[in-house]
C-alpha positions, 0 to 999 in steps of 0.5 A: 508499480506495486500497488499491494504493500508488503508489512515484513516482521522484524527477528533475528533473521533480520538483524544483520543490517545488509538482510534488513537493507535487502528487505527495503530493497525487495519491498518492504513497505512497512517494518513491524516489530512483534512486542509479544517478544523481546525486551525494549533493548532488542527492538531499539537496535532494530528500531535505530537500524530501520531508521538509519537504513531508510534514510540512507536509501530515502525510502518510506519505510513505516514503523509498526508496533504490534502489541502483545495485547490480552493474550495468554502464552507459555513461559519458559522451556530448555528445550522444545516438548513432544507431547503425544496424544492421551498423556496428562499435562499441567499448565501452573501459573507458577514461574517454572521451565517447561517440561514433558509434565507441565509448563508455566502460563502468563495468565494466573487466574486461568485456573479460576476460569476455566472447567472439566472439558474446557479445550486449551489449544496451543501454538495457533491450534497444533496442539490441543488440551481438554480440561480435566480439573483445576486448582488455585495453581493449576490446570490438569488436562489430557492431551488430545491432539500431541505436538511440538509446544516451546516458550512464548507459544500462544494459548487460545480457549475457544468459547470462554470470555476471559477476564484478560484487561485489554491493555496490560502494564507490559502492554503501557509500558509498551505504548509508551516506549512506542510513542517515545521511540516515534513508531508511525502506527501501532496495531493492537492484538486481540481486539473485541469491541470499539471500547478497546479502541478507544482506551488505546486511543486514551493511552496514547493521549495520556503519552503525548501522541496524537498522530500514531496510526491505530490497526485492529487486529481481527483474532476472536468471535468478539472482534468478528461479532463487532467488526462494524463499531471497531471499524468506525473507531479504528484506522485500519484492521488487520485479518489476523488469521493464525489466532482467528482460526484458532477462536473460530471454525478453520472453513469460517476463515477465508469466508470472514477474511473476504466479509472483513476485507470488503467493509474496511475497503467499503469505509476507506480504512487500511485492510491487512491480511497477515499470517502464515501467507509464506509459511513454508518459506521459514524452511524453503526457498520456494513457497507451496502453490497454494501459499503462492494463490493465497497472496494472489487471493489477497489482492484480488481481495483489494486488501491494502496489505499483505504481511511476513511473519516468521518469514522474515523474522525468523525465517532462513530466507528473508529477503526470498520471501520479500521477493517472491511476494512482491512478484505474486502481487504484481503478477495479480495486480496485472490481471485485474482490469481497475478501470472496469472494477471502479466503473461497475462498483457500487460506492455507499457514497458520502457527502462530504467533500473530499470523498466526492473530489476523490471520486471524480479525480479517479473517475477523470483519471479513467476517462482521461487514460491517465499516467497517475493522479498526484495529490498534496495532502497534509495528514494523508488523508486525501490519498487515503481516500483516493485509495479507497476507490482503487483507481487503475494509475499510480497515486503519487502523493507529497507531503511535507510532514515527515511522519504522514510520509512514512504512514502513507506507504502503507495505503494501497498504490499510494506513492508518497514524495516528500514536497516543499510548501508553496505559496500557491496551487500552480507553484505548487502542483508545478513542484509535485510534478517535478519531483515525481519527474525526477524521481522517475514516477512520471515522464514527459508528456504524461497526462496527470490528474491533480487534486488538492485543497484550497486554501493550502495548508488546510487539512480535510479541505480537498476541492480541487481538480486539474488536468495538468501534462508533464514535462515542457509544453512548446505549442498548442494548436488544434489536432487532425487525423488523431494520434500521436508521434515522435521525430525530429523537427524541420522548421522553415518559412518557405519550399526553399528551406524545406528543399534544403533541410527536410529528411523522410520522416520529420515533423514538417513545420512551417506558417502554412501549407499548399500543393507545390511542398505536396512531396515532402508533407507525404514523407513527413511524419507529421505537419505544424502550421501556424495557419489556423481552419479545420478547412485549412491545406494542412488539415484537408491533407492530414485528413487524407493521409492519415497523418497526425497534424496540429494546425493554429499552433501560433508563432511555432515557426519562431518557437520551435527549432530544427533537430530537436526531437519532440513528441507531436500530440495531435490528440491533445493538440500539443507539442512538447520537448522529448520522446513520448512514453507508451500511451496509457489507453482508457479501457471503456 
């Protein structure tokens, strides 16, 4: 199981309903719709399509609003320009379409904020201005490095603090349309200071909504110098690196990205890599081995997410790029020992509750070889903070809101379930269990960790842990000679029925053993008495053949039945129904 989540952009490339289906079905784990383009008629067909897919395949997809934030962009061109290096441009504030000699920008008083030798880059740094001089309209530059620009491109001026208001009315407008339409989380562009945050906090508030998960993107020296508060105020940050490596040197880049990465992991917080991860992808089939090591870099990173831009918004292979990062992902993920990392890593721990139950779940679920730590959380945050410690087993998590649902797929190796309420704990974490069964997620005879909060119903009151096996447990007893095996039960009181029904290889059980049914314990392939002591016939004679053995396992005679296969746990000193999965070894 994938336990890096996949953000896919949504464009023309997906509009086609059997693309998008093929998107969820490769991974996708969270659908984001770009608001830096098209109009509020657009994203409510791919809104209402996500929404109508995901439930038809009953699968978590999220909702992403991205913001289009204080950002400057071209307007409008008939067709794409080549500029060519030492030719003068224009860029007007006026509304005309763009041209070889000047173009129209979104922001009108750049003409006032800017100087002679400003440098003005465009499209994520391709093609770059200098300044020569302005007027009340206009920007007259020289070009310095040509390229391709077109409409919508965006426009970065490293160094200077522009009057931009973070929230603009489109962006209100935005928000609103966003809150109307029940978007699960929502990622503000260009962020600089915790401030910021906090107005965004405010407009959604001012809009009735109260549950919007909040990311903030990472793209200039602001958000860099005050990366700490905007973490503090934030629910998860987003490396936005196409406009970050515009705002600051390309080799500050990956340093940043992992010092961005290692404090959002360190507070618990979702950490997003995003940009030109498969870029090449837009064109090909197959991406550049270099492109394939960055995703891979990503994950190693501990990153929560990693994100498709124009690869699936606008690329000619949508669901091959999907696929292909979901491959990266798993192929990384298989490579990193979690167990050793979580056992080495040095946690800023705090005091409260939740986060010390996190932490000792993870640590049981390590010590015990685990097959998944299940939890129920009421606003997701216990599987966030489970998350924080990147335990090496699945984190199967239900939940009986809807929205905390779709939000909980985007923490990493998060598996979100939607459960019923219970009255209690033990109706409770009986329910979870079953539905992960059923669902697949486990299988019986796996050893889950179980943690919870009592009084139920209760957020932020995570103070329970329990070990709990699945599946139908038939007898206990104490196990010999440790190990564990599958096979088909011979039940009988006494060496007449043992002569008359036992084949090589079964599970003898019977009230107790001696040395005239010798013959036939050497052919078993494991042995059930009723008979209690270590010291006991069976337990010596499982000792000296190396056999698995419970012994005590009270009234199993009358319990169990011959034929049935079942799976002999003399590790755990438990019988039950079914065929044991492939054990999960603790690493030490």
């Amino acid at each position: 199981m994938r336990k890096t989540k996949i953000i896919c952009t949504l464009g023309p490339a997906t509009d086609d309903k059997n693309v998008l289906r093929g998107l969820m079905l490769a991974g996708m784990d969270v659908a984001r719709v770009n608001f830096s383009h098209g109009s509020h008629e657009e994203h409510q067909v791919r809104i209402d399509t996500v929404k109508e897919l995901r439930e038809e395949l009953g699968l978590p997809v999220a909702l992403l609003l991205d913001t289009k934030g204080p950002e400057i962009r071209t307007l409008d061109f008939p067709k794409p320009v080549d500029l060519v290096d030492g030719q003068k441009y224009i860029l007007t504030t006026e509304d005309v379409p763009g041209d070889n000699t000047r173009c129209g920008i979104t922001f009108k008083n750049l003409p006032n904020e800017v100087f002679p030798g400003t440098r003005i880059l465009i499209d994520d740094g391709l093609v770059e201005l200098r300044v020569d001089e302005a007027t009340n309209t206009e920007v007259f530059c020289t070009v310095m490095n040509g390229g391709r620009i077109n409409k919508h491109k965006g426009i970065n001026i490293p160094g200077v603090n522009l009057s931009l208001p973070f929230l603009s009315e489109q962006d209100k407008s935005d928000i609103a349309f966003g809150v109307e339409q029940d978007f699960d989380m929502i990622a503000a562009s260009f962020v600089r200071c915790a401030d910021d945050i906090i107005s965004l906090r405010s407009e959604l508030e001012k809009n009735g909504n109260h549950d919007m998960q909040v990311i903030s993107k990472i793209e200039s020296t602001g958000g860099v110098e005050n990366i700490d508060d905007i973490i503090r105020v934030s629910d998860g940050i987003m490396v936005a690196r196409g406009d970050l490596g515009v705002e600051v040197p390309m080799e500050e880049v990956p340093v940043l990205q992992k010092e961005i990465i290692s404090k959002v992991f360190a507070a618990g917080k979702l950490a997003i890599t995003a940009t030109q991860m498969l870029d090449s992808m837009i064109q090909h089939p197959r991406p550049t081995r270099a492109e394939a090591t960055d995703v891979a870099n990503a994950v190693y990173d501990g990153t929560s997410a990693i994100m498709l831009s124009g690869e699936t918004a606008a690329g000619k292979y949508p669901v091959e790029a999907v696929k292909t990062m979901a491959r990266i992902a798993e192929r990384t993920e298989r490579s990193i020992d979690y167990t050793r990392r979580f056992r080495t890593s040095t946690w800023t721990e705090k005091s409260d509750v939740t986060s010390a139950i996190s932490h000792a779940t993870c640590t049981t679920a390590h010590d015990l070889g685990a097959a998944a730590i299940m939890t129920v959380t009421k606003s997701g945050r216990t599987a966030r903070t489970i998350s924080k410690y990147r335990p090496a087993c699945p984190i199967i998590s239900g939940t009986t809101s809807r929205k905390v649902w779709y939000q909980m797929n985007l923490s990493w190796g998060v598996i979100p379930i939607m459960v019923d309420e219970k009255k209690n704990t033990d109706e409770l974490f009986d329910h979870v269990v079953n539905i992960a069964r059923k669902q697949g997620l486990v299988k019986d005879g796996d050893l889950t960790v179980i943690t919870a909060g009592v009084p139920l119903g209760i957020s932020g009151t995570t103070n329970l842990v329990k070990v709990q096996l699945v599946g139908d447990v038939l007898v206990t007893g104490a196990g010999i000679s440790l190990g564990s095996i599958c096979s088909n039960l011979c039940v009988c009181k006494n060496q007449a029925e043992l002569a008359q029904n036992f084949h090589t290889g079964d599970i003898i059980v019977v009230p107790s053993t001696s040395n005239d049914i010798m013959k036939y314990m050497r052919k078993a392939s494991g042995i059930i008495t009723e008979e209690q002591g270590m010291n006991s016939h069976a337990a010596i004679v499982g000792l000296s053949l190396n056999k698995p053995v419970i012994v005590g396992a009270e009234n199993a005679t009358k319990i169990l039945r011959s034929g049935v296969t079942v799976t002999l746990d003399s590790d755990r000193g438990i019988v039950y129904n079914g065929v044991e999965k492939a054990p999960v070894t603790a690493k030490k």
